[in-house]
N, C-alpha and C positions, 0 to 999 in steps of 0.2 A: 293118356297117361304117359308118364316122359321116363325116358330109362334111365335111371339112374344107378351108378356104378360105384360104390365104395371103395376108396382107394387105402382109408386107414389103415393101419393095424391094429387088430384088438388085444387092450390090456389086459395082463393076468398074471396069474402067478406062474414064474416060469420063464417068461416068456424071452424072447431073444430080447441082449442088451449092449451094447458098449459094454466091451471087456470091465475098462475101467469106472464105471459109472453106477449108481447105486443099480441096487436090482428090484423089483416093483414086490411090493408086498402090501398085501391085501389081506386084511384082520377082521373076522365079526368081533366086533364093540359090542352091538346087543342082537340078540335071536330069538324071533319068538319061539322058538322052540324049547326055549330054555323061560318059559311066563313072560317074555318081556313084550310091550304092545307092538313094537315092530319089527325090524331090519334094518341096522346101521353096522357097516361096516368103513376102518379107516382104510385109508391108501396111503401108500407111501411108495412115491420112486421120484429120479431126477427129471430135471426140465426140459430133458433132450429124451424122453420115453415115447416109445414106439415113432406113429406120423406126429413129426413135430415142425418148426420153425425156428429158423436161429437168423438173429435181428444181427445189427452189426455188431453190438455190445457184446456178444458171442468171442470173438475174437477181439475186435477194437474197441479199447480203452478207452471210455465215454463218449459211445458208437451209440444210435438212437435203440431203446429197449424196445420189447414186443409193445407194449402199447402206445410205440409212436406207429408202429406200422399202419398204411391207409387201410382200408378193409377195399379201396378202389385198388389196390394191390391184391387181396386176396381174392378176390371175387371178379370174375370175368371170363373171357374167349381164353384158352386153353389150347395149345397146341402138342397132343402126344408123339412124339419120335421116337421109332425102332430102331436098335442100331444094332448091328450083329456084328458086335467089338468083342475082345476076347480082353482083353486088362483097362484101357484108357478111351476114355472120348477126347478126342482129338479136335479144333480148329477144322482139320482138312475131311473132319466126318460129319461136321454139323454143314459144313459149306451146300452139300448136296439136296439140302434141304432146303427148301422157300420159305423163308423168315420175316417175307415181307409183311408189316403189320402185327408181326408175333409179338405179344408183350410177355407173354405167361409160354413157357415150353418145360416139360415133363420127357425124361428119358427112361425110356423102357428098353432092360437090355436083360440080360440072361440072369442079372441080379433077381430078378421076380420071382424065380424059382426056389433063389434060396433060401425063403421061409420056411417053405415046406420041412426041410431037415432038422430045424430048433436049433441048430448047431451054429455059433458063429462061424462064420467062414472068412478070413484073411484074406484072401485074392479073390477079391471081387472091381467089378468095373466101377471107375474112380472119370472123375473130369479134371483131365490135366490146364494145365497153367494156360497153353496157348489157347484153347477148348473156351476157359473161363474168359479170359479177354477178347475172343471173339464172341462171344455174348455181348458183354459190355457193352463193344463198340456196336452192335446191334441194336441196344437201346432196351434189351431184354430187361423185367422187370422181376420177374420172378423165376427160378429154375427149382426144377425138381428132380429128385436120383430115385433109384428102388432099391437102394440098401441104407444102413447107420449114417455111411457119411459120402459127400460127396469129394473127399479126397483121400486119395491112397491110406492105405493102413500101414504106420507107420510111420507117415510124413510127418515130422514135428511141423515142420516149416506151412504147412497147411494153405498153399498156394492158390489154389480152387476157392476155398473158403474170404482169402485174403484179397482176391481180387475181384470177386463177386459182391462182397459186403462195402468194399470199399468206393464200387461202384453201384452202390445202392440198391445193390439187386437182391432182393428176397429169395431165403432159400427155405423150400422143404426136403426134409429127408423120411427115408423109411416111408415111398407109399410103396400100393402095392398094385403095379397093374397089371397085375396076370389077368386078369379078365377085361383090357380093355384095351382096343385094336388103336394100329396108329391111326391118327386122323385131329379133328378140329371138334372142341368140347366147351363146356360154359365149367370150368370150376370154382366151387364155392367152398373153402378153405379156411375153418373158424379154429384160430387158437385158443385156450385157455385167459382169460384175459387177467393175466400177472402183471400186477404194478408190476414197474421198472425190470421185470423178465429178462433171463437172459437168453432165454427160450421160453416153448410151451405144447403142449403134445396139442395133437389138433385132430379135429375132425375132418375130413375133405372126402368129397363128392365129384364127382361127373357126371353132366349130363346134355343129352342134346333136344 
């Protein structure tokens, strides 16, 4: 049996959200409780809810939507990194790490905790601008954060976001790897498949 580590977060009512961004709400439609033959409820929330993916189109202006992403992008060897940063990933904190052959890397940082609270929390660790560009030039194809977004709160200017997408790198935000140590993973990473999406919340796995 193969262990496998959920890194989602689960939908609900409630649940943490981007300040600005609709908030998830979850309706029974029909109850059998009430004579009806099943259980259907609706859902409603934005395209960047909970673990999601934001394609380029996210930011740039007729940038390729969620379903041009390769699924040979979502799915593969995985690299988890701990970093024990207090605000920003930095260029000069990724360096420390062997990247060689990394296509997929996952940042696990004090952000993992803060679900537990429900609370949004403002100062959370973000990947600044040089951070994102050393990726890049890495050849990295996919990156992933443990909180809403992978650039500071507040930054209009959305420089992480900007220089990642721009360089074709897929982004997930919002996993959760409080339970999964640094090291080398197979992650399998299925979004919602949204015609021309500008996002899509997702499912995502680890496993070795």
């Amino acid at each position: 049996m193969r262990d496998f580590i959920d890194i989602s977060i689960p939908i609900h009512n409630g649940m943490l959200s981007w300040p600005t961004d609709p908030k998830v709400e979850i309706l029974s439609f029909k109850d059998q409780s009430s004579g009806k033959a099943s259980n259907v409820s609706t859902l409603s929330m934005g395209t960047h809810t909970g673990t999601h993916i934001d394609p380029p189109v996210h930011f740039l202006s007729g940038g390729d939507t969620l379903d041009d992403i390769s699924l040979n992008v979502l799915i593969g060897p995985a690299k988890v990194v701990e970093l024990d940063v207090d605000r920003k990933i930095t260029a000069a904190d990724i360096m420390v790490h062997d990247l060689t052959g990394v296509k997929r890397i996952l940042f696990k940082t004090k952000n993992s905790r803060l679900y537990e609270g429900g609370e949004f929390v403002k100062e959370f660790v973000y990947l600044s601008k040089d951070g994102a560009e050393y990726l890049v030039e890495q050849e990295v194809r996919l990156v992933g954060i443990d909180y809403l977004s992978i650039d500071e709160y507040g930054n209009k200017d959305a420089p992480a976001h900007h220089v990642l997408l721009e360089g074709n790198v897929t982004i997930i935000e919002s996993i959760d790897l409080s339970l999964a140590t640094a090291g080398e993973y197979e992650l399998v990473c299925l979004p919602l498949r949204v015609r021309k999406g500008n996002g899509g919340p997702a499912r995502a796995v680890l496993f070795r």
